[in-house]
N, C-alpha and C positions, 0 to 999 in steps of 0.2 A: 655822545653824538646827538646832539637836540637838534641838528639840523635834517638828518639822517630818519629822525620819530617823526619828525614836520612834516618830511615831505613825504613817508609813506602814510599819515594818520590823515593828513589832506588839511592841515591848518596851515591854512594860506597868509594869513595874518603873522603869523610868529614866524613862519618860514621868509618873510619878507623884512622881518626883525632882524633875525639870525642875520642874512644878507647884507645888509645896510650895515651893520655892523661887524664885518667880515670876515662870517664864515666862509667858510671852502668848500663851490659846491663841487669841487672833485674830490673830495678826501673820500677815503673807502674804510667802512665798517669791519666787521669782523670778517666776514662774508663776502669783503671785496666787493659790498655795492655801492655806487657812490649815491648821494641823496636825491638826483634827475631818476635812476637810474628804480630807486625806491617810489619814487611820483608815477613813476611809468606802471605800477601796479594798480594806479586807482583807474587804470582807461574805462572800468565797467562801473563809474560812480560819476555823482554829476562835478565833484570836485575836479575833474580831469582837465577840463578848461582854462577852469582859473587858475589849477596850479601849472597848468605847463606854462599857458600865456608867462605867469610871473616869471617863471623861468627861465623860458626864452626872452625876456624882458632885461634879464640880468647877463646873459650872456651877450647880449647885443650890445649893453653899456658898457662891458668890460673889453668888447673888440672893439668899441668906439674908441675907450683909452687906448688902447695896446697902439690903435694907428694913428691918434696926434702925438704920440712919443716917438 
């Protein structure tokens, strides 16, 4: 689950890797968390910004396709 380390370790770079080449940011770990879900643990680090922006970055592309099909 390298998407799932990315996003709770705060490497914003590789978690944008993962993406682009598409992983899944809803799959669920052992633990049933999903990798947004693991980002939402850095709110008390300065990485919190970057990684949700990116996040919310990729959700927004993917309901952009969902509504030109």
């Amino acid at each position: 689950m390298p998407l799932h380390y990315a996003c709770e370790k705060g490497f914003v770079n590789v978690t944008n890797v993962l993406l682009d080449f598409g992983a899944n940011l809803f799959s669920h770990d052992f633990e049933l968390n999903t990798p947004m879900e693991l980002a939402f643990t850095l709110q008390r680090t300065r990485k919190y910004d970057e990684m949700s922006t990116s996040l919310i970055a990729v959700l927004d592309k993917s309901e952009s396709t969902i509504e030109q099909n």
